[in-house]
C-alpha positions in Angstrom: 10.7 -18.6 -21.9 7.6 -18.9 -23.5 4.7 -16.4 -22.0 1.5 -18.9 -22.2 -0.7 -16.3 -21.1 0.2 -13.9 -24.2 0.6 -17.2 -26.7 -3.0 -18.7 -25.9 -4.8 -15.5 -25.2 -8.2 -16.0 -27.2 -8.2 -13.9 -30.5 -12.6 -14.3 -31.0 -15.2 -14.4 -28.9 -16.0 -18.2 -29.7 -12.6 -18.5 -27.8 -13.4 -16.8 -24.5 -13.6 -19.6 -21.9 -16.1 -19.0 -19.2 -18.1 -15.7 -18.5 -21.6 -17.1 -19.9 -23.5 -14.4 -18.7 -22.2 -12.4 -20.5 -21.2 -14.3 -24.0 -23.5 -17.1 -24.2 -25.0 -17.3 -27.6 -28.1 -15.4 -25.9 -26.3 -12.9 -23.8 -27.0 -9.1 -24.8 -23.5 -8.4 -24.5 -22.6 -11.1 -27.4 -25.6 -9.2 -29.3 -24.4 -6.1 -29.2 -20.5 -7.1 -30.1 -21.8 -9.0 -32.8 -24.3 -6.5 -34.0 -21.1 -3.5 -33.7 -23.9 -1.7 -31.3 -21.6 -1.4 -28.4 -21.7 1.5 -26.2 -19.0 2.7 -24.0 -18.4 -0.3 -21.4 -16.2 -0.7 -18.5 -15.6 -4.3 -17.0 -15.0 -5.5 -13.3 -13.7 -8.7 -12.0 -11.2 -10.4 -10.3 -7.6 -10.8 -12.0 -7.1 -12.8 -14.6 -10.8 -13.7 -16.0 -10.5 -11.9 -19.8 -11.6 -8.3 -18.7 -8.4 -6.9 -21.2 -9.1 -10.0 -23.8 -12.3 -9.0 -24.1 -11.6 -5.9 -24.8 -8.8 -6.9 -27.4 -11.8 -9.3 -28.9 -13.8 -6.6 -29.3 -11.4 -4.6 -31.4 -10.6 -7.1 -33.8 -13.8 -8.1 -34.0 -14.8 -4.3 -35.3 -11.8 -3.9 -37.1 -11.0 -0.5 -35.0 -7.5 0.6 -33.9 -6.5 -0.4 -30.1 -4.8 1.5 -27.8 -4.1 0.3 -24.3 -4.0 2.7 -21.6 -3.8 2.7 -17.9 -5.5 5.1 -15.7 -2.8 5.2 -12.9 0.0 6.8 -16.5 -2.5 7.9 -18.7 -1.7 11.4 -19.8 -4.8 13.7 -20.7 -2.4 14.9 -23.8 -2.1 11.4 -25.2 -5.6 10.9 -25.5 -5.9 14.5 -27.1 -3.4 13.1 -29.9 -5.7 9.8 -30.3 -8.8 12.0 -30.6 -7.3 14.1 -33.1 -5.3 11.6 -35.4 -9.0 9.9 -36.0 -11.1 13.1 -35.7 -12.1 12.6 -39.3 -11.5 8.9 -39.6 -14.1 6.7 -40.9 -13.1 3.9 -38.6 -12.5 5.1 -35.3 -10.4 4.1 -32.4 -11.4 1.3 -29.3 -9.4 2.9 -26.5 -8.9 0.7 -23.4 -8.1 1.5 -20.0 -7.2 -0.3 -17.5 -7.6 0.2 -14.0 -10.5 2.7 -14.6 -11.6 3.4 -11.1 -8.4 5.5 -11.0 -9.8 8.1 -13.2 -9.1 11.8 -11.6 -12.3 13.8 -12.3 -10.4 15.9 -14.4 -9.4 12.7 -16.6 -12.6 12.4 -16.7 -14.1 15.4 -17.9 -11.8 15.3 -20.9 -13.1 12.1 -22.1 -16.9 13.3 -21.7 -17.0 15.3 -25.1 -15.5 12.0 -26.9 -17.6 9.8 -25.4 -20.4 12.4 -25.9 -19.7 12.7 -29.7 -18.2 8.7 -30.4 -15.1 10.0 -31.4 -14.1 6.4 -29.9 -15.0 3.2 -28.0 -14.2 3.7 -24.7 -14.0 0.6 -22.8 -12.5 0.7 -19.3 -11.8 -2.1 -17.1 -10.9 -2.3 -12.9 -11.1 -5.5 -10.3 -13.3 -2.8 -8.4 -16.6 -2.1 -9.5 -16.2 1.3 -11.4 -19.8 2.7 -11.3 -19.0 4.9 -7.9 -16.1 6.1 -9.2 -17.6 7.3 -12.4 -19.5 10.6 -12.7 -22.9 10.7 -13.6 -22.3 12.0 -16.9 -19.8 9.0 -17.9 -22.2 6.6 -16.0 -25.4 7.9 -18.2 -23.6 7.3 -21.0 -21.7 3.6 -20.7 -22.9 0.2 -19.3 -21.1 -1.8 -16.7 -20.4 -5.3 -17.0 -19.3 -7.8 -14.1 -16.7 -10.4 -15.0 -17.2 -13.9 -12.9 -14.1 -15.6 -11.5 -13.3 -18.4 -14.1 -15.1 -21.9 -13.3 -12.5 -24.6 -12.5 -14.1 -26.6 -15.2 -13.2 -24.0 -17.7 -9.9 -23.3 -16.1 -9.3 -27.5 -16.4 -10.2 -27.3 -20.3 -8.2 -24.2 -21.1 -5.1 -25.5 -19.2 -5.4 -29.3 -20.8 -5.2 -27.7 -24.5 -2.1 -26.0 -24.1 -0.4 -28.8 -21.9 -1.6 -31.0 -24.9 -0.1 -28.1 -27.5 3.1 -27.8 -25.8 3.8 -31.5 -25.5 4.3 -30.6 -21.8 5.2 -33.5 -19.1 3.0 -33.1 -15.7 1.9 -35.4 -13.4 -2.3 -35.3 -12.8 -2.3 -34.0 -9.2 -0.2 -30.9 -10.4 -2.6 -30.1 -13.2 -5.5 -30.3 -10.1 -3.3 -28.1 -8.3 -2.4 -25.6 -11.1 -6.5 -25.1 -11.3 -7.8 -24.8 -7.8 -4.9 -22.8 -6.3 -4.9 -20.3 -8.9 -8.3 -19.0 -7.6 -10.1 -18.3 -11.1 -7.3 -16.4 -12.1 -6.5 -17.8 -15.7 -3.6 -15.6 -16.1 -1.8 -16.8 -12.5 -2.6 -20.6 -13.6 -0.5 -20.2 -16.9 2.4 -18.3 -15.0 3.2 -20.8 -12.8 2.3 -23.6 -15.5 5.6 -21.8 -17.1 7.7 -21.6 -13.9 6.8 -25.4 -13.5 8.1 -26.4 -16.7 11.1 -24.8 -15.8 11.9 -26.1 -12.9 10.9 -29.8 -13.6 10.7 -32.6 -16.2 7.9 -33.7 -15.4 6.1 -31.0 -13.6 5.1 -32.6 -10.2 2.9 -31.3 -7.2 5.6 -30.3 -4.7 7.5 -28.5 -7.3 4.1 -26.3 -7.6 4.2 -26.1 -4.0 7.5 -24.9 -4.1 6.6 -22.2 -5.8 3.4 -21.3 -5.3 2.3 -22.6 -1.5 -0.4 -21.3 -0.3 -3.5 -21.1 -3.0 -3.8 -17.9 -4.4 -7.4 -17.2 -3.2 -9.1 -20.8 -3.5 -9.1 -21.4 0.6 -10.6 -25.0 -0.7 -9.4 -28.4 -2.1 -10.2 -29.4 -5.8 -13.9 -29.8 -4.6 -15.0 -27.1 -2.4 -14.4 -23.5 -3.5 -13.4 -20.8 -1.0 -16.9 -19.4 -2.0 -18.5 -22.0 -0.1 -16.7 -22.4 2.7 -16.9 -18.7 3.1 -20.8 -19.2 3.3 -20.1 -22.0 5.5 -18.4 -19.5 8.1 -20.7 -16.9 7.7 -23.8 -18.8 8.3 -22.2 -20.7 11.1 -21.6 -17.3 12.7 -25.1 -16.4 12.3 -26.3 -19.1 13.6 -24.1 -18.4 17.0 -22.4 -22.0 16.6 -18.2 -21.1 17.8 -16.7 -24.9 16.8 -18.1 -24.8 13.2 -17.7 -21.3 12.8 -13.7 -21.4 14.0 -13.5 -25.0 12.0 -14.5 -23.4 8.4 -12.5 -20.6 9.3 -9.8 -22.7 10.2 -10.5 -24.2 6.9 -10.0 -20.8 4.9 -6.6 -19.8 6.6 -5.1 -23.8 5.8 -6.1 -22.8 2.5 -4.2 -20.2 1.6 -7.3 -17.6 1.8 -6.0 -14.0 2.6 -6.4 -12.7 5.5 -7.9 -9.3 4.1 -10.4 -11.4 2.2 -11.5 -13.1 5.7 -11.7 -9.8 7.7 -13.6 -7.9 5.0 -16.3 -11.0 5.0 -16.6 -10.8 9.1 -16.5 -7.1 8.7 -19.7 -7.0 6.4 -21.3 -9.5 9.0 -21.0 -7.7 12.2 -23.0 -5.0 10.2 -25.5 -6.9 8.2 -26.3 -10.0 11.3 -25.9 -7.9 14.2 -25.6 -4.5 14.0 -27.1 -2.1 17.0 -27.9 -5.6 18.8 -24.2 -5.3 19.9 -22.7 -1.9 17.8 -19.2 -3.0 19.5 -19.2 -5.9 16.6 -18.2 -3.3 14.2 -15.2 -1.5 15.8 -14.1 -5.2 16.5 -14.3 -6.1 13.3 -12.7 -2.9 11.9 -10.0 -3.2 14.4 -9.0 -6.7 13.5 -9.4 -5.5 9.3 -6.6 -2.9 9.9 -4.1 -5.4 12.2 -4.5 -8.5 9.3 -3.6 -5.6 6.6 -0.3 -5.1 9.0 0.7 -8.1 10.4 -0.3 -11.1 8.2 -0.4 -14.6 8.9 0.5 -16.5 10.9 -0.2 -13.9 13.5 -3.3 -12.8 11.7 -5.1 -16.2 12.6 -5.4 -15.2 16.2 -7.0 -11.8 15.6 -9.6 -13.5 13.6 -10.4 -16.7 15.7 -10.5 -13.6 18.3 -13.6 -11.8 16.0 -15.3 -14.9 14.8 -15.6 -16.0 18.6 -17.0 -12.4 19.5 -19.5 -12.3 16.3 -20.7 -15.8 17.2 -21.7 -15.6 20.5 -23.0 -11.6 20.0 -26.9 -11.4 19.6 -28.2 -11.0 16.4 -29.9 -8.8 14.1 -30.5 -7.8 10.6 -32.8 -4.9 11.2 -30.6 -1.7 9.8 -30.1 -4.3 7.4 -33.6 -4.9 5.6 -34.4 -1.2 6.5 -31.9 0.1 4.0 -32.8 -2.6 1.8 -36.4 -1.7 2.0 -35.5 2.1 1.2 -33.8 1.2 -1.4 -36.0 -0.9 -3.0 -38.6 1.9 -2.6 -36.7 4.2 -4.4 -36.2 2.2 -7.7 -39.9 1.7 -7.5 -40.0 5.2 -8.1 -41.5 6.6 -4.5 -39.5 9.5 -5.1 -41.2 12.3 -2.7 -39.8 16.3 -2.5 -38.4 17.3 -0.1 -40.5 19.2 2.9 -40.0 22.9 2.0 -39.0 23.7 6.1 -35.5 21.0 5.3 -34.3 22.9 2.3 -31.0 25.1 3.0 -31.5 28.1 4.8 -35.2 27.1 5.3 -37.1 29.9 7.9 -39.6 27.5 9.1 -37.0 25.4 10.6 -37.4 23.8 14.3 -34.5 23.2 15.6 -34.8 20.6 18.1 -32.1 22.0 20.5 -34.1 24.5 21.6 -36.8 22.1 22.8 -34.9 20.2 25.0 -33.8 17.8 22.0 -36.7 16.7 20.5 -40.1 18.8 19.1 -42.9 17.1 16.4 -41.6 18.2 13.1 -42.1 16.2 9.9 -39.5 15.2 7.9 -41.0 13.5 4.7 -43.8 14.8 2.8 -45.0 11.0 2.5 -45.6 8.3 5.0 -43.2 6.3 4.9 -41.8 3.4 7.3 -38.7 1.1 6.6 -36.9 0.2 10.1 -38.5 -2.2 12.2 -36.6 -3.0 15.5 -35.6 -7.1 16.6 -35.3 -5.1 19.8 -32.3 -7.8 21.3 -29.2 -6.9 22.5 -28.1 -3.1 22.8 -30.9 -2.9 20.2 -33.3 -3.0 22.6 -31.9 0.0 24.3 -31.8 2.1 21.0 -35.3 1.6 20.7 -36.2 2.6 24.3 -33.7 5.9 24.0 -35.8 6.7 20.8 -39.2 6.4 22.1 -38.3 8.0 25.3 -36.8 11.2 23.3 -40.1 11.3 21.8 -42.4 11.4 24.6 -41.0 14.6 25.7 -43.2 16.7 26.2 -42.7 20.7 25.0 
């Protein structure tokens, strides 16, 4: 059997279907291919969206060796070999490795000196973003890219050229199928093109379903991606309305959307919409993370419907929220401040609170600074009376 995904997989940059940010004919990342002024990169994305073509591009495209790697096998004394068969090499190496957020810190360490002194491209690639994972020495000397789930429009055109160059027999609502249930994953699309043609002449819709029925990650019909119907729960939830926020979450689970995906989403929201206004939110929504890993659908549905109804109607606030986002934001403006000489390690001018009854007036940033600003609803309210009673105390 014929592996579309290897036959069709795009030998130049011109061929690269979607991921316009980053290879539009204006896009610094085209620039620097094009101009062979590429530093060490690592890609992120979901499955399937030309993180490894890319990569494959880009050696061809310099005319450098290419040597394929994975981070959960790679062997410290196989790189040493690479390194040393090109140490005096005019051209040298692109080595890629996938998986990249698996990198021991020892793995690591013996990649900094190459990296340091270009014995080779590094290019690294993960569907996690990399950049915690990396030390700060790789980090300072590499740029992270983020790959884009492929557009169903581009998906469409990709998978009509090789139906069209295979001769291939398929009936129009499996094509639709073959895009929207394969999530943006070009790679999954082409697999089950291939199982299709296998197991029917011409390839029809509940053959697809056969094989493949639930979408992968879509959650949506041709028209609606699980993208929005995901906002459409959220905000529903935020808004405290229960029927729309069960019926789009009713919505995701018909769709085929994982269950993980779902809980991570509601997980982020009991944080980020409500936090301290009801702190319980969180465990809730931890709890029900860990039981959807465990017992999947259909079960799973009713620990979510269970969470959604308990975020909905909990009182809501944003406040931990902006405050972070606020500090944050300080930071990269540069409000970088030392810190007070009486906080350092082993400091001698110390107070230690405990022995003032919990609380005594100590400063604890040499600038004024000011980032959380209570909603004071819910349990929030609370918080904000436990603080300002602790510091009424009097010494």
């Amino acid at each position: 059997m014929v592996n579309f995904a290897l036959k069709y997989r795009p030998e130049t940059l011109n061929e690269i279907i979607g991921q316009s940010h980053l290879l539009g004919e204006t896009a610094p990342l085209k620039k620097l291919i094009e101009s062979n002024a590429l530093l060490h990169s690592f890609f992120y994305g979901p499955p399937g969206c030309g993180k490894t073509t890319l990569a494959r591009v880009i050696a061809a495209q310099l005319d450098c060796p290419f040597y394929e790697m994975n981070a959960t096998t790679l062997k410290i004394d196989d790189l040493r070999k690479i390194f040393k068969e090109y140490a005096n090499a005019l051209q040298k190496p692109l080595v890629f490795i996938d998986e990249v957020h698996r990198l021991s810190k020892n793995q690591q360490e013996v990649l900094l000196p190459f990296m340091e002194n270009h014995a080779a491209l590094i290019i690294g690639a993960s569907t996690q973003n990399p950049y915690y994972s990396l030390t700060s020495a790789i980090r300072s000397r590499s740029h992270v890219f983020e790959f884009k789930p492929l557009k169903q429009k581009n998906m469409l055109t990709y998978l009509r050229k090789i139906i069209k160059l295979e001769s291939i027999s398929i009936e129009d609502n499996a094509i639709e199928y073959l895009v929207f249930s394969s999530g943006g994953d070009a790679r999954a699309m082409l697999n089950l093109l291939e199982s299709g043609q296998v197991a029917s002449t011409p390839i029809t819709l509940d053959v697809l379903k056969q094989i493949r029925p639930r979408a992968m990650q879509a959650g949506a019909s041709e028209n609606e991606s699980h993208y929005e119907l995901t906002s459409a729960m959220i905000k529903s939830i935020r808004g405290s309305d229960i029927d729309a926020s069960i019926y789009y979450l009713a919505r995701l689970i018909n769709g085929g959307e994982p269950a993980e995906f779902i809980a991570r989403r509601l997980a982020i929201l009991a944080s980020e919409d409500i936090g301290n206004a009801n702190p319980p939110a969180l465990n809730l929504a931890s709890s029900t993370l860990n039981i959807v890993k465990h017992i999947g659908y259909p079960e799973a549905r009713i620990a979510l419907s269970q969470l959604v109804v308990y975020l909905a109607s909990s009182p809501k606030s944003n406040s931990a929220y902006s405050a972070i986002n606020s500090a944050l934001a300080s930071i990269e403006q540069g409000d970088i401040y030392p810190i007070p000489i009486h906080l350092k390690t082993h400091a001698k001018t110390y107070i230690y609170p405990h022995d003032f009854g919990g609380w005594v007036e100590q400063s604890y940033l040499s600038a004024p600074l000011q980032f959380y600003k209570t909603k004071q609803v819910g349990f929030e309210k609370t918080l904000w009376q436990w603080h300002e009673k602790i510091k009424s105390i009097k010494i």
